[in-house]
Residue frames as qw, qx, qy, qz and C-alpha x, y, z in Angstrom:
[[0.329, 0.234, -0.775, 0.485, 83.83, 102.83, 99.06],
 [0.596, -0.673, -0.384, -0.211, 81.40, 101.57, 101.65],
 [0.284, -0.865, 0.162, -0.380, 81.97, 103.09, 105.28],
 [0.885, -0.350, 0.262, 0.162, 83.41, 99.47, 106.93],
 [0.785, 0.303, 0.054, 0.539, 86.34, 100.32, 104.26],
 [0.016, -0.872, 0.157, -0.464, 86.66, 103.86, 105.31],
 [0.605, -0.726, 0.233, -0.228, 86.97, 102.78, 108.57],
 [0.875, -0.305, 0.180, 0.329, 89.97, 100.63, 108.12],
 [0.495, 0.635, -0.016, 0.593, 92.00, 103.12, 105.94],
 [0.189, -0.864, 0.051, -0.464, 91.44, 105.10, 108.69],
 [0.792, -0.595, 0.134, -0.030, 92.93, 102.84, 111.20],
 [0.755, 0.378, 0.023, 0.535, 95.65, 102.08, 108.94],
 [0.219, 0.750, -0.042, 0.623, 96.42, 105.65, 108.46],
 [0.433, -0.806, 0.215, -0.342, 96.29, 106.39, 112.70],
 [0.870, -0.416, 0.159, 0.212, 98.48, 103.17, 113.30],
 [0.768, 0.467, 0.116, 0.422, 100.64, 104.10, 110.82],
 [0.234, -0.904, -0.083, -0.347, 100.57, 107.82, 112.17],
 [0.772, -0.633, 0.046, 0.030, 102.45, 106.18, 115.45],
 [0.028, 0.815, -0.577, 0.047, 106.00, 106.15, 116.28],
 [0.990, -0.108, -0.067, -0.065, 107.98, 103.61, 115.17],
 [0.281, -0.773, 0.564, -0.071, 111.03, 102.91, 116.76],
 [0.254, 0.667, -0.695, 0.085, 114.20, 100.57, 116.02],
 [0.931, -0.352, -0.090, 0.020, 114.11, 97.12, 118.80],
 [0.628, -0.397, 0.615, 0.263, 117.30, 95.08, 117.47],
 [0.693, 0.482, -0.462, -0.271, 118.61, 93.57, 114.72],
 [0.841, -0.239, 0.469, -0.125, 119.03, 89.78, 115.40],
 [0.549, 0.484, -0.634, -0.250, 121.82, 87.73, 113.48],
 [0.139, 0.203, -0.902, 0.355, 121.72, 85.03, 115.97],
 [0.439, -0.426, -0.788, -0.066, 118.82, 82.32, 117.09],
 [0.480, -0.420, -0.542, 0.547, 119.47, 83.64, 120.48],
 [0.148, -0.155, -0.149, 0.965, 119.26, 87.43, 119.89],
 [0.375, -0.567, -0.623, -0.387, 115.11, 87.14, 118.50],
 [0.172, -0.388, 0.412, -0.806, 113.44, 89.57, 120.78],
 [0.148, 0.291, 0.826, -0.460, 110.89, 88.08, 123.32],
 [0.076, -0.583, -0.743, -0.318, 107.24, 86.99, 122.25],
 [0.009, 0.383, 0.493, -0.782, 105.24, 90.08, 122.82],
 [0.432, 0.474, 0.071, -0.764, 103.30, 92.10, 120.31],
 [0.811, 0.495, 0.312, -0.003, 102.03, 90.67, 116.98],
 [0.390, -0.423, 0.594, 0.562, 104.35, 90.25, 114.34],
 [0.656, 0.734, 0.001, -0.177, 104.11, 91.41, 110.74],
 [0.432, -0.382, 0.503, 0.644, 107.59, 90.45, 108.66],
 [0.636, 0.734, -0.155, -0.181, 108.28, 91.33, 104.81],
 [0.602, -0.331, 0.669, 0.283, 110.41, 88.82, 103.53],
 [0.750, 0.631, 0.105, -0.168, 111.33, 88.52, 99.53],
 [0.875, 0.151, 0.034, 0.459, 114.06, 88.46, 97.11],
 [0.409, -0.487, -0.027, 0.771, 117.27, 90.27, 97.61],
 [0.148, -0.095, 0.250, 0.952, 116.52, 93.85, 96.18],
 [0.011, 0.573, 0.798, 0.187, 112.55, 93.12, 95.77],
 [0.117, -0.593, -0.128, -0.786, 111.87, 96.76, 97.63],
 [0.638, -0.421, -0.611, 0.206, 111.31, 95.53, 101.41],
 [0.410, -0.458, -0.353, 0.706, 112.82, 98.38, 102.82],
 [0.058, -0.033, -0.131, -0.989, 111.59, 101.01, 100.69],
 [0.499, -0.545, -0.435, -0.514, 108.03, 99.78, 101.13],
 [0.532, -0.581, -0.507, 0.351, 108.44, 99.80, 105.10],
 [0.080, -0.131, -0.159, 0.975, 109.77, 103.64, 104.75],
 [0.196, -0.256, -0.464, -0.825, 106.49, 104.22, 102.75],
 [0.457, -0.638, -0.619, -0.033, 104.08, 102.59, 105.10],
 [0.532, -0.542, -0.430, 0.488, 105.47, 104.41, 108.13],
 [0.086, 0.982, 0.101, 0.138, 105.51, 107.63, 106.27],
 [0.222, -0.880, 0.293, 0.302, 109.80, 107.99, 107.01],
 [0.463, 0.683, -0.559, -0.080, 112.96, 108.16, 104.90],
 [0.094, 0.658, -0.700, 0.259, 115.23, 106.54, 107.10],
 [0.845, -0.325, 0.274, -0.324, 112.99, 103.81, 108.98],
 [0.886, -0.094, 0.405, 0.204, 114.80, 100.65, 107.33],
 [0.202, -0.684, 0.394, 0.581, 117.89, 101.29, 105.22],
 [0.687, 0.707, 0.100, -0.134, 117.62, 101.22, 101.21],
 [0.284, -0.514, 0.689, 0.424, 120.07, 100.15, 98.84],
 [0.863, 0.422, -0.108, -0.256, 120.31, 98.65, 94.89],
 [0.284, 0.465, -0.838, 0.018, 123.02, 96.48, 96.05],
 [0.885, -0.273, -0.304, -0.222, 121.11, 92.67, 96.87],
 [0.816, -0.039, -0.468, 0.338, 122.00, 91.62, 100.08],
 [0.140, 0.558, -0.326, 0.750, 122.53, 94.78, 101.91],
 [0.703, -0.447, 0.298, -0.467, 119.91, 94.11, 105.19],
 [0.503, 0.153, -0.809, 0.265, 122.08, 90.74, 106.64],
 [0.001, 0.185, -0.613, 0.768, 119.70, 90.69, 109.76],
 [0.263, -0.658, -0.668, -0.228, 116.34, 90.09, 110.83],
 [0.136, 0.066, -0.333, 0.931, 115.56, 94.01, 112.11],
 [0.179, -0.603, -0.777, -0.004, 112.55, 94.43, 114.31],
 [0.060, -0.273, 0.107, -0.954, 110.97, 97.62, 114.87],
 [0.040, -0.474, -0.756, 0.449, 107.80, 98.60, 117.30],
 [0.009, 0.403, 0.492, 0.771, 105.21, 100.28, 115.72],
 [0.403, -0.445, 0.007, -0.800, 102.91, 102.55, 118.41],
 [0.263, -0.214, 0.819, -0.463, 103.39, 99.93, 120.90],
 [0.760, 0.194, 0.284, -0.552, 100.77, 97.46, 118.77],
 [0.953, 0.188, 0.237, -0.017, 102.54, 95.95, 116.71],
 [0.521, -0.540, 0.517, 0.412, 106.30, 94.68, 115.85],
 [0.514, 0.729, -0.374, -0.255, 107.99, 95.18, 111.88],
 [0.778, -0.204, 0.429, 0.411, 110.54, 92.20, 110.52],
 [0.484, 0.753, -0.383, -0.228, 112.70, 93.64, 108.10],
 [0.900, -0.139, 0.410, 0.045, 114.01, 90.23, 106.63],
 [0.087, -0.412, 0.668, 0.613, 117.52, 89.92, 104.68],
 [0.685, 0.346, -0.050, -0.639, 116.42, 88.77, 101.52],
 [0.840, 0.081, 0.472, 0.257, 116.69, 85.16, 99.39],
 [0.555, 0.820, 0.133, -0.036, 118.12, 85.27, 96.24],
 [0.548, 0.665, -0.074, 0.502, 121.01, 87.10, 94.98],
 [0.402, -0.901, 0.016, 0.164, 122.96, 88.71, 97.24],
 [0.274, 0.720, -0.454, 0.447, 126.70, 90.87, 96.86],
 [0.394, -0.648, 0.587, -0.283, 128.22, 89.02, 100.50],
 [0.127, 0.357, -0.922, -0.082, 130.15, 85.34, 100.71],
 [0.527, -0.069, -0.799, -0.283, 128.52, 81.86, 100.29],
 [0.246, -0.203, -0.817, 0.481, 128.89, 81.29, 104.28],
 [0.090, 0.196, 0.472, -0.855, 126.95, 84.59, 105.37],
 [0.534, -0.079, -0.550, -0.637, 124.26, 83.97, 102.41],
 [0.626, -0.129, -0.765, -0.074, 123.80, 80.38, 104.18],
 [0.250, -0.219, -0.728, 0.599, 123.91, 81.54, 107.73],
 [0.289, -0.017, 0.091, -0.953, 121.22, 84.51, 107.12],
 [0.561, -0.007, -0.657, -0.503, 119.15, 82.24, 104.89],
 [0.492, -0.248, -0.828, 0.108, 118.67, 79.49, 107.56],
 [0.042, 0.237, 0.582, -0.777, 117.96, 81.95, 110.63],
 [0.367, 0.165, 0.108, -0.909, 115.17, 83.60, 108.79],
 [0.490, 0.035, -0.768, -0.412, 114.02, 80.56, 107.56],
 [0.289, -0.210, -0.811, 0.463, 113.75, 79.37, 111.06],
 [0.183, 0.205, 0.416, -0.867, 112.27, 82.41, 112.38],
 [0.527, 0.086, -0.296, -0.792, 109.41, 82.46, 109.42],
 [0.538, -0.210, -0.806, -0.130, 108.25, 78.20, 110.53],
 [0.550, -0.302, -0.729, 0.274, 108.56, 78.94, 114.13],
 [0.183, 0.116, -0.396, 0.892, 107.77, 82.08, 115.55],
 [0.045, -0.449, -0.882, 0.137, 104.52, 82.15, 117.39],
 [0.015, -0.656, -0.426, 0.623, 103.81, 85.66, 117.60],
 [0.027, -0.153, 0.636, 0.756, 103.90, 85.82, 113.72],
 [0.463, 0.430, 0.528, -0.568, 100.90, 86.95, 112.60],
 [0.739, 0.637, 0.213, -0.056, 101.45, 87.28, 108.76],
 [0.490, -0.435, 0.353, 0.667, 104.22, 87.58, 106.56],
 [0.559, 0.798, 0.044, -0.223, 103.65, 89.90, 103.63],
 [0.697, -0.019, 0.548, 0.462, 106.26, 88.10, 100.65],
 [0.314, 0.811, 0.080, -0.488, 106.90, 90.27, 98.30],
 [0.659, 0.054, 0.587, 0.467, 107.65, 90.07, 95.16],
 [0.073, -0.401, 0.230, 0.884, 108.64, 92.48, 92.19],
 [0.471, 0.552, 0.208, -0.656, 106.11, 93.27, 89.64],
 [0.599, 0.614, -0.310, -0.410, 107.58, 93.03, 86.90],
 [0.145, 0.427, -0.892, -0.001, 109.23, 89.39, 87.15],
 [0.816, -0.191, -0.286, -0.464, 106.53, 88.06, 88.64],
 [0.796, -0.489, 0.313, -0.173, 106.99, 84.75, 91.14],
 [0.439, 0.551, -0.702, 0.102, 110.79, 82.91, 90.66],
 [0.788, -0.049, -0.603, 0.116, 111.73, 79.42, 91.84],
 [0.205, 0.086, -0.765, 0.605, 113.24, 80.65, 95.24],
 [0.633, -0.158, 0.147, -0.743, 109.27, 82.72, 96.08],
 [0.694, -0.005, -0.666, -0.273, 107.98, 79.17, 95.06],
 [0.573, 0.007, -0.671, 0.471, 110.42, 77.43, 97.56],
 [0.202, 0.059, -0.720, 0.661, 109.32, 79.36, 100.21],
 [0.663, -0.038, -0.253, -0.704, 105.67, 79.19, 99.57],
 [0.778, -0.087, -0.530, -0.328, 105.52, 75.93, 99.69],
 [0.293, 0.112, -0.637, 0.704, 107.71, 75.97, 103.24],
 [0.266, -0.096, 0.224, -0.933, 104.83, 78.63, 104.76],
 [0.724, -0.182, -0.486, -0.454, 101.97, 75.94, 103.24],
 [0.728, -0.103, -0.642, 0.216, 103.86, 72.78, 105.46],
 [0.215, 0.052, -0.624, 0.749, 104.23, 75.09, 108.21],
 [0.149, -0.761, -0.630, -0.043, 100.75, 76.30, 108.24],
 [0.115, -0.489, -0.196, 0.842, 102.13, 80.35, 108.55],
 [0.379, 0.867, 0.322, -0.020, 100.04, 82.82, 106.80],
 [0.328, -0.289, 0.382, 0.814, 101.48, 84.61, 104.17],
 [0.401, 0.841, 0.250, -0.262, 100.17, 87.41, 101.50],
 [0.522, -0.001, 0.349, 0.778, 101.93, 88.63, 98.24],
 [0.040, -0.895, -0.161, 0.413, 102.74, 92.20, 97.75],
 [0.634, 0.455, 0.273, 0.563, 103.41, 92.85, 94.65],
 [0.382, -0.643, 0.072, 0.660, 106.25, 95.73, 94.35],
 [0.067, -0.284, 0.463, 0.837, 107.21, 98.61, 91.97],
 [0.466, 0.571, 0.676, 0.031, 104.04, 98.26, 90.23],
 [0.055, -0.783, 0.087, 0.613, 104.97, 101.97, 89.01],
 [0.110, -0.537, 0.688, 0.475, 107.21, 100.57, 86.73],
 [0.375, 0.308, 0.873, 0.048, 104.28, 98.16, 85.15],
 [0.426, -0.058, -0.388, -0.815, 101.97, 99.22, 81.65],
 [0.513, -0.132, 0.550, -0.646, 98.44, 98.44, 83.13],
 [0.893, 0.087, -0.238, -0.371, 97.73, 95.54, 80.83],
 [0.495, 0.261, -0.760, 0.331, 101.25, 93.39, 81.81],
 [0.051, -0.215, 0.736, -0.640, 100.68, 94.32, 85.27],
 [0.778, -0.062, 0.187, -0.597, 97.30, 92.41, 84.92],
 [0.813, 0.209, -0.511, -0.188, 98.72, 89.56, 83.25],
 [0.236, 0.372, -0.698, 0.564, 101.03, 89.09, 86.15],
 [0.283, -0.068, 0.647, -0.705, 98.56, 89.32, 88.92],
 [0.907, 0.117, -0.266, -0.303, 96.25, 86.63, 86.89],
 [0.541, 0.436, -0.657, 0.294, 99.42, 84.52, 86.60],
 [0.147, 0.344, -0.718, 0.587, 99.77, 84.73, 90.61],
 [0.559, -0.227, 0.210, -0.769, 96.44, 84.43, 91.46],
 [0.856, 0.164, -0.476, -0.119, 95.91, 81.01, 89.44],
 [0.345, 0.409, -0.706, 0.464, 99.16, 80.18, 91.96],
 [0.093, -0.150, 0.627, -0.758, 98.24, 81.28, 95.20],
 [0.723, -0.022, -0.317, -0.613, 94.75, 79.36, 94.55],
 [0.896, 0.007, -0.437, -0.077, 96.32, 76.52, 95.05],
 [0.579, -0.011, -0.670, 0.465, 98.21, 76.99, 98.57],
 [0.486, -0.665, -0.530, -0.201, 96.35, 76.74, 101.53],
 [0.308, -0.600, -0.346, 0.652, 98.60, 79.31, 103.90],
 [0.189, 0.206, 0.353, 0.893, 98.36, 82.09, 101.19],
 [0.123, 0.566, 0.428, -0.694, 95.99, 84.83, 102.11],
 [0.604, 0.422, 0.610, 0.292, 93.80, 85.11, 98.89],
 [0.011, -0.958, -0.248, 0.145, 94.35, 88.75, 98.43],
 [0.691, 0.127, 0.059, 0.709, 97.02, 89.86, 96.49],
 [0.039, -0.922, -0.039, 0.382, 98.14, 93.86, 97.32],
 [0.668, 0.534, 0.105, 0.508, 99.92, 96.10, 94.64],
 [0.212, -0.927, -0.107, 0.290, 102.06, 98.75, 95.41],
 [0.475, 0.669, 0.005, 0.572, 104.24, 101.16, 94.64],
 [0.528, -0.674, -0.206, 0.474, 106.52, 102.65, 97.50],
 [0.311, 0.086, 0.271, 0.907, 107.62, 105.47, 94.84],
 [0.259, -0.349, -0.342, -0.833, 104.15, 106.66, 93.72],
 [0.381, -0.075, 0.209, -0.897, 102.12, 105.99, 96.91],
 [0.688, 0.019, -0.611, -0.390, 100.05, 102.50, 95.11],
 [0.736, -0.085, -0.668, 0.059, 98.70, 100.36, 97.11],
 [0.349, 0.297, -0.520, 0.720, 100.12, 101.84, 100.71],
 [0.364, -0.374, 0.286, -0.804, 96.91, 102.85, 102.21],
 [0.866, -0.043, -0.319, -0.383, 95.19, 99.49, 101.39],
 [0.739, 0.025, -0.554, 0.383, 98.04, 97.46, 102.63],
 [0.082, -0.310, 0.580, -0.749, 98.43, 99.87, 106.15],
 [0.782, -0.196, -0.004, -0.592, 94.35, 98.72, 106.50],
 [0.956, 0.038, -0.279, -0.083, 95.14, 95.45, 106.14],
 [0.423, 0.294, -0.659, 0.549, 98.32, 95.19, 108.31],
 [0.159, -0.369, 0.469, -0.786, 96.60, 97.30, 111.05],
 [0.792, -0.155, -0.234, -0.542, 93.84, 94.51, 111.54],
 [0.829, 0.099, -0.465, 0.296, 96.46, 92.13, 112.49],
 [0.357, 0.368, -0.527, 0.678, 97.69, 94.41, 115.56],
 [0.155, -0.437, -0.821, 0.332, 96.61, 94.78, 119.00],
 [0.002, 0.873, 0.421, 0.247, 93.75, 96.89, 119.80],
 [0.065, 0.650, -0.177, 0.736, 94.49, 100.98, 120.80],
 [0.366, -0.096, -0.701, 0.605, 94.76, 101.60, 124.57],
 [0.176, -0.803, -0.558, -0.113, 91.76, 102.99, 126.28],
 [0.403, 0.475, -0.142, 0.770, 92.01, 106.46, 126.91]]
């Protein structure tokens, strides 16, 4: 590991370190907090692991609520991370356990927020390991391309991968994400069970936030 990599684990690891605290939870155009810090969101299918990888990054149980029932986060919930940089926890696409209407009303806000929100700096898409990329990821790939937002796939549960599949897969995605031009060419694994992937992906989040306050 050369020393310029140390040195962003390390920043990871101190932004990460910080208290993060709760905002809002926005079900409504109108309830989006005000442009201020950068914005990171995780946005995937319903059940992909979104909220267990945001406890892992931030090192708590309880930060964004977990469930194995799709569809449980109905909200776009923003948190503040050490006063540098703002969390989306995004309901998910896909499947979901709640009625046609509230599917269709979630679906379109966060759709909105993810074309238009200026202070969006990346959106890490995740997407389960072992299934690899599905027609809705596609669809909203190819949304992020026409909008020009950056976006990065984080490949989840990798735990649950033998290490030759979980290579065919991340071939497979790479070949993909070659070929659209808001896709960040880096593809992160993790594992919000075992720990995979968590420091690499704090480094790489914490680059995207503002700088520490002088002391």
């Amino acid at each position: 590991m050369t020393e310029d990599e140390e040195r962003q684990l390390e920043e990871g690891r101190l932004l990460f370190a910080r208290e993060c605290t709760f905002l809002l939870g926005a079900a409504n155009d109108d309830q989006l907090p005000a442009l201020g810090l950068p914005e990171v969101a995780f946005a995937g299918r319903s059940n992909v692991g979104k909220s267990s990888l945001m406890n892992a990054l931030t090192g708590r149980k309880n930060l964004a609520r977990t469930s194995n029932t799709p569809g449980r986060t109905q909200q776009l919930n923003f948190f503040d991370l050490g006063g540098r940089l703002t969390l989306a926890d995004l309901p998910g696409y896909g499947y979901a356990r709640a009625s046609k209407s509230d599917i269709s009303h979630w679906t379109a806000l966060t759709r909105r927020y993810l074309r238009g929100r200026a202070a969006l700096r990346r959106i890490c898409l995740l997407v389960d390991a072992r299934h690899g990329l599905k027609a809705n990821d596609r669809e909203v790939m190819g949304e992020l391309d026409q909008a020009a937002v950056s976006y990065q796939i984080v490949l989840t549960k990798a735990d649950k991968m033998k290490p030759g599949a979980l290579q065919r897969i991340l071939d497979a995605i790479q070949k993909e994400v070659a070929r659209h031009a808001a896709a960040h060419p880096t593809i992160m694994i993790t594992s919000a069970a075992k720990g995979q992937g968590i420091a690499e992906l704090r480094a790489a989040l914490a680059s995207l936030a503002d700088p520490p306050s002088p002391e």
